[in-house]
Kinemage of the C-alpha trace (Angstrom):
@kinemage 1
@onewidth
@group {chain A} dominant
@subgroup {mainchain}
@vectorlist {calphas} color= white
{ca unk a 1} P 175.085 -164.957 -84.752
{ca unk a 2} L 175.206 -168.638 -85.609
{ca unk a 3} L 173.161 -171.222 -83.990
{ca unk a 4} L 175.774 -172.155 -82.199
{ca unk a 5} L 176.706 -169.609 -80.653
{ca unk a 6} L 173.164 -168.629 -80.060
{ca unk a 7} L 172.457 -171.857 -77.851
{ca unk a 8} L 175.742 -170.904 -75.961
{ca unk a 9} L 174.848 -167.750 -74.941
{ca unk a 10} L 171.426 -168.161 -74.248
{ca unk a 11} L 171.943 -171.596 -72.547
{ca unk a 12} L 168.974 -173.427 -75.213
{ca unk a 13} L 168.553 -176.519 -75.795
{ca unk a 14} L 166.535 -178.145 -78.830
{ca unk a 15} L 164.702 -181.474 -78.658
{ca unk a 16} L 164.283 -183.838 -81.444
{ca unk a 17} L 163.317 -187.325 -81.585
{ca unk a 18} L 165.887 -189.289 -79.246
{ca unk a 19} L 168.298 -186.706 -79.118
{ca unk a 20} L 168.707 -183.212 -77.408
{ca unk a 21} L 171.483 -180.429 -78.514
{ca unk a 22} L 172.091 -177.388 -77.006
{ca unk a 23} L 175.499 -175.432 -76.088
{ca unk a 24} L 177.913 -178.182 -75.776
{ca unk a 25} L 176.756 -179.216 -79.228
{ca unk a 26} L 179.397 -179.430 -81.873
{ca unk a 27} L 177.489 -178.461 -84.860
{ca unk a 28} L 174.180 -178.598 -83.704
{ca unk a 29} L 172.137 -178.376 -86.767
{ca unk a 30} L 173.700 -180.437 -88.835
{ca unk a 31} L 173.052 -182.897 -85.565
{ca unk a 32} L 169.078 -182.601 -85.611
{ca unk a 33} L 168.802 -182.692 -89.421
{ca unk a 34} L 170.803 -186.030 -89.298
{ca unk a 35} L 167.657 -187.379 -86.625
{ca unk a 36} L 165.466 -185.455 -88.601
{ca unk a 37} L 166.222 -187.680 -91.093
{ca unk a 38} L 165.761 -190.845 -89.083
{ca unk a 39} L 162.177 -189.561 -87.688
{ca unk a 40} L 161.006 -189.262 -90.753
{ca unk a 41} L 162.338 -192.797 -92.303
{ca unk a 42} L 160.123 -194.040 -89.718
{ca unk a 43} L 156.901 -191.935 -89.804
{ca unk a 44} L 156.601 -192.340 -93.614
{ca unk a 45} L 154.090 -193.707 -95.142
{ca unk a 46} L 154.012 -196.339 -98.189
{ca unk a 47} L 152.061 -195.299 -101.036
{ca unk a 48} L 151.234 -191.668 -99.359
{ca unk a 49} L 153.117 -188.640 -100.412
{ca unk a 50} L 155.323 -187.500 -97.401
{ca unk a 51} L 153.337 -183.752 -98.380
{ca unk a 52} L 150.595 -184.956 -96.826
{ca unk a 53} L 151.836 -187.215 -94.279
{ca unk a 54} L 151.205 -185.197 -90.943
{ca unk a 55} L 153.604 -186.867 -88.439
{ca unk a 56} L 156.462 -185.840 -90.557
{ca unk a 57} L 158.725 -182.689 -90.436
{ca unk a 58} L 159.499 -180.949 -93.330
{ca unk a 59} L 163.506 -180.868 -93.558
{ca unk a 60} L 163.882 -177.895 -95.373
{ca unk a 61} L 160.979 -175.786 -93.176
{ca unk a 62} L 163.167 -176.942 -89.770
{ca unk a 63} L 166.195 -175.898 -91.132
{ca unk a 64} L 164.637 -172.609 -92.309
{ca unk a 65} L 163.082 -172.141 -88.715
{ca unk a 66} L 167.065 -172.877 -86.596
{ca unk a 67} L 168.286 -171.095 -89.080
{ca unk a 68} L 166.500 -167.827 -88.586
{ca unk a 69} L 166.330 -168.153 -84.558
{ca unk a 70} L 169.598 -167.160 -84.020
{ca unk a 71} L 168.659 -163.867 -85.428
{ca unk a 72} L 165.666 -163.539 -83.344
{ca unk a 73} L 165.756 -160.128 -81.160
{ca unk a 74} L 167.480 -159.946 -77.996
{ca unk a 75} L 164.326 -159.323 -75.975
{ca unk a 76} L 162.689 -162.188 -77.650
{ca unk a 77} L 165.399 -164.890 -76.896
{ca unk a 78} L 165.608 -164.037 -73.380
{ca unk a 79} L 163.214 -165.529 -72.285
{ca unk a 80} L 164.525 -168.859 -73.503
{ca unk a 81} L 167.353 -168.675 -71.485
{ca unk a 82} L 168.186 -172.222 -69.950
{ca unk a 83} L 165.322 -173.633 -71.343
{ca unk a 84} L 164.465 -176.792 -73.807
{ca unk a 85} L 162.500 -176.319 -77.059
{ca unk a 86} L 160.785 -179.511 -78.459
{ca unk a 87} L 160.521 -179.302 -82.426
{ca unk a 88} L 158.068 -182.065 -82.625
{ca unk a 89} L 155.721 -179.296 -81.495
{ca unk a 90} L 153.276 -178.952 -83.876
{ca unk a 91} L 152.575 -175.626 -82.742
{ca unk a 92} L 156.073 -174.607 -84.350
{ca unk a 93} L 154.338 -175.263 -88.234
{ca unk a 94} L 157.271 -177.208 -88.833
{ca unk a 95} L 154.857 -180.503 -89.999
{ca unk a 96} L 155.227 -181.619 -93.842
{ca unk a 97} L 151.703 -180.423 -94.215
{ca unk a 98} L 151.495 -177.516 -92.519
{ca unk a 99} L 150.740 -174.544 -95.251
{ca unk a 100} L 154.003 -172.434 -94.492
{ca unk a 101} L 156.781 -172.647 -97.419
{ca unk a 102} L 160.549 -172.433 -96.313
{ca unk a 103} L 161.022 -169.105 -97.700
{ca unk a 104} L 158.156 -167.182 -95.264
{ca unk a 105} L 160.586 -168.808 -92.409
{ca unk a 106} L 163.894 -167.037 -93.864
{ca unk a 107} L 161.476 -164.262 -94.425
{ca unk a 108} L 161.064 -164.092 -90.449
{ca unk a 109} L 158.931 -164.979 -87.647
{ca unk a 110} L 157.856 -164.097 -83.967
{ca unk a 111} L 157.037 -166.813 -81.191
{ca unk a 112} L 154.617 -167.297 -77.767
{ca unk a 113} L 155.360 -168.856 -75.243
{ca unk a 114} L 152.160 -170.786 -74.617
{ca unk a 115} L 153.533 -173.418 -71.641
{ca unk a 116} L 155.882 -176.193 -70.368
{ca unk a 117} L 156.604 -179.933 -70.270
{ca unk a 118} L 157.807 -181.137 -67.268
{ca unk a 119} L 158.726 -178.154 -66.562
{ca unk a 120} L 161.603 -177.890 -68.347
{ca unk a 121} L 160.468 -177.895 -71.786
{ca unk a 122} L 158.638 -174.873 -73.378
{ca unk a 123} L 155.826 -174.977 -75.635
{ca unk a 124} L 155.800 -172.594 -78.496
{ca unk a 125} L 153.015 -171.160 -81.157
{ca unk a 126} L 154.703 -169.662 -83.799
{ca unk a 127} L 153.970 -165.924 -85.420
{ca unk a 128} L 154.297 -166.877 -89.340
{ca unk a 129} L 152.170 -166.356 -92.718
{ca unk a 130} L 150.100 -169.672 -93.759
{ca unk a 131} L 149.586 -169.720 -97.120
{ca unk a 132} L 145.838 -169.678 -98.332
{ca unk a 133} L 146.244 -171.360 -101.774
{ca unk a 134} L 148.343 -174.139 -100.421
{ca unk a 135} L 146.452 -174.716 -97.420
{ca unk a 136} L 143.725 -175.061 -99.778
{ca unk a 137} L 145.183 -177.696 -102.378
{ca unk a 138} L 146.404 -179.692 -100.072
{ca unk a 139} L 142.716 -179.838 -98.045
{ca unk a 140} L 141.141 -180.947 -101.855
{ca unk a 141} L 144.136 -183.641 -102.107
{ca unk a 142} L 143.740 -184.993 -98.553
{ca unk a 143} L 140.030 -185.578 -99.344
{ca unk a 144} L 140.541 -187.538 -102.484
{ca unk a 145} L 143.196 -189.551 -100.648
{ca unk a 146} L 140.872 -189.986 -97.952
{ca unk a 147} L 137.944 -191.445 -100.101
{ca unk a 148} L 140.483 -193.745 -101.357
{ca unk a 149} L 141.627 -195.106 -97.795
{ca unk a 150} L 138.232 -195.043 -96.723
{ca unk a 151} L 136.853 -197.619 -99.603
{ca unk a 152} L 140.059 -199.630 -99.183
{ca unk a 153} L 139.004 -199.672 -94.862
{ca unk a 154} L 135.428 -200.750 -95.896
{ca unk a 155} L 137.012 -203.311 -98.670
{ca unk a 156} L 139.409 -205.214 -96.121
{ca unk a 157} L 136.629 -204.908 -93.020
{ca unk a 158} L 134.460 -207.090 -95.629
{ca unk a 159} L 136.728 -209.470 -96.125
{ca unk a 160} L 137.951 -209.802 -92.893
{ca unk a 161} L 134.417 -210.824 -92.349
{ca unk a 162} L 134.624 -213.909 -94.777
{ca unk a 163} L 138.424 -215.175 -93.330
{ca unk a 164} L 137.748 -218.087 -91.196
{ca unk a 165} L 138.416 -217.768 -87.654
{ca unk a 166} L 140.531 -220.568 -86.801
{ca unk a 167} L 142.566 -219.113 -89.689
{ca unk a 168} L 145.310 -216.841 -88.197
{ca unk a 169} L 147.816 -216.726 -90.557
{ca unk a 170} L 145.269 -214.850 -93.007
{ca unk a 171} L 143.684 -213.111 -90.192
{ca unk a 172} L 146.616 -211.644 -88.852
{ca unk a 173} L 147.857 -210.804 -92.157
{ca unk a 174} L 144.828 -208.684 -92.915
{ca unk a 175} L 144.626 -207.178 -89.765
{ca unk a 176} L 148.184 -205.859 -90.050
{ca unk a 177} L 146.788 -204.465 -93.758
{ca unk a 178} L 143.907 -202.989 -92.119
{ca unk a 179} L 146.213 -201.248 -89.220
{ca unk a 180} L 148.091 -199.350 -91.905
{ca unk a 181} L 145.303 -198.144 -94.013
{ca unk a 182} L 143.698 -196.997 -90.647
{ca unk a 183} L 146.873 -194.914 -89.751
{ca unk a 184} L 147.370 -193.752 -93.472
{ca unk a 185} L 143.655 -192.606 -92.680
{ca unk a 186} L 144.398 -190.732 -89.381
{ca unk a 187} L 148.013 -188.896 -91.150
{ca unk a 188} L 145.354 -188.012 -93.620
{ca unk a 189} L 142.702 -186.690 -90.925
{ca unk a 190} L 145.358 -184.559 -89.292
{ca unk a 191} L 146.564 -182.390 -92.201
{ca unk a 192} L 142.751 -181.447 -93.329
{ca unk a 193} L 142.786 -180.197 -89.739
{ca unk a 194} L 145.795 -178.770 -89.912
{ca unk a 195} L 145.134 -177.128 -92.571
{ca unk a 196} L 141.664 -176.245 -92.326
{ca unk a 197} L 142.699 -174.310 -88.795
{ca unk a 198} L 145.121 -172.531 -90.756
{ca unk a 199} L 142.762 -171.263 -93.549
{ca unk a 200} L 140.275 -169.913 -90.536
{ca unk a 201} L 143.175 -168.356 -88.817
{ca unk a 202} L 143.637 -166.273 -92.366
{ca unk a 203} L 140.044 -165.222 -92.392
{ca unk a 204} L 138.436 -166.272 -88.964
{ca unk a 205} L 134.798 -164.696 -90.168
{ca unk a 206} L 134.851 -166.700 -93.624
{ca unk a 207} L 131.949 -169.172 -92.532
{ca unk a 208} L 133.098 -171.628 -95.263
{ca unk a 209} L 135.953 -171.646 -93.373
{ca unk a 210} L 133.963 -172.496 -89.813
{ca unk a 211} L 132.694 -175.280 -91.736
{ca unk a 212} L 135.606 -176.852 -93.193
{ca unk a 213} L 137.062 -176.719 -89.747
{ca unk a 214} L 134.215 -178.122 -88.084
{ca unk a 215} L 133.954 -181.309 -90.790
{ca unk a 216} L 137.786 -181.692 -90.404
{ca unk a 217} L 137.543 -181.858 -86.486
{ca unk a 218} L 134.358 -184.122 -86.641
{ca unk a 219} L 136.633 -186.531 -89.265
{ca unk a 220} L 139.787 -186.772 -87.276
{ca unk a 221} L 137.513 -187.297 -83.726
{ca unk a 222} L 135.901 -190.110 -84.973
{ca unk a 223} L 138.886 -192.225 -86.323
{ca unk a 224} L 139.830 -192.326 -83.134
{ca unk a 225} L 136.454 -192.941 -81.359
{ca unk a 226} L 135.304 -196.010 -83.242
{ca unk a 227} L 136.130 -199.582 -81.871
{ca unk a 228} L 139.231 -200.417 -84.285
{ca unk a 229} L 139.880 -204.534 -84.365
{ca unk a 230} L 142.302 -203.190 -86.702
{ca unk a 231} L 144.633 -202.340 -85.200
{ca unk a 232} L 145.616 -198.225 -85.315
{ca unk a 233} L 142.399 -195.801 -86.051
């Protein structure tokens, strides 16, 4: 069964972005890779590599994931009859960073239903194998990065300090420097917990595990806790 003529017969609709497709869609997937595309123009990042760049989707891991639905079981589609499924949801795995290559998607996958949007939307966790030596790499590269943004943060902070105030040109300048480093900092934040939840879901008892998780949730928290002139945390 195609997608298609999955969304037809089940009445589903998929959300992406500003668009929604779903059984009156003339080819549908081709449709929400072409947004895809567009989302992730916009959520990218100068100077960080889109791998660990958490508010994008990985192309090739959404097209793996619509690709396989279709050949979901009958019992398990049902209950997505005339329903909406958002693929922002980061519950799906679908994020750049999340530890899941394309191939364990074609490979198969179950899903939960785990709630609604506005009633209309349903809210998914998806069934699927992380992998353990990615998830780790990519934690030991999101901490270097981090170190990085973090020195840059304290460098501009400092000199925002010595920019006269009457000077807004320069002020506003920096400020709009500072604002990206900050959300560079916070993409950064959310893969480690990404995938430091994913390495604990592998081995929940692993206490160096419980730890990572715990530093990653303490790191994220507090980027967005701080008073942030600025701009994004």
């Amino acid at each position: 069964m195609t997608l298609k003529t999955c969304l037809h017969q089940y009445q589903i609709h998929f959300e992406l972005g500003n668009i929604k497709v779903g059984p009156e869609t003339d080819a549908p997937l081709e449709k929400l890779l072409q947004e895809l595309d567009r989302l992730n123009e916009s959520a990218r990042l100068p100077g960080l590599a889109d791998r660990l760049n958490a508010n994008m989707i990985d192309k090739d891991k959404c097209e793996a994931f619509l690709s396989f639905f279709p050949h979901l079981p009958s019992e398990d589609l049902a209950p997505f009859r005339q329903t909406s499924i958002l693929l922002e949801d980061e519950e799906l795995g679908l994020s750049m960073v999340e530890p899941i290559l394309p191939a364990q998607f074609q490979a198969g996958y179950t899903v939960e239903i785990t709630g609604w949007m506005y009633d209309t939307i349903m809210l998914l966790r998806l069934h699927i194998a992380r992998d353990e030596q990615l998830a780790t790499s990519t934690i030991l590269e999101v901490k270097q990065a981090l170190a990085k943004a973090e020195k840059e943060v304290q460098r501009l902070e400092e000199l925002k300090e010595r920019i006269a105030a009457d000077d807004y040109q320069a002020l506003r300048k920096l400020l709009d420097e500072i604002s990206f480093v900050k959300a560079t900092r916070s993409a950064l934040s959310a893969a480690w917990l990404r995938n430091a939840k994913a390495l604990l879901g592998l081995d929940p008892q692993n206490e160096s595990y419980q730890t990572e998780l715990r530093e990653a949730e303490h790191t994220h928290r507090s980027y967005f806790e701080q008073p942030s002139m600025g701009g994004m945390p």
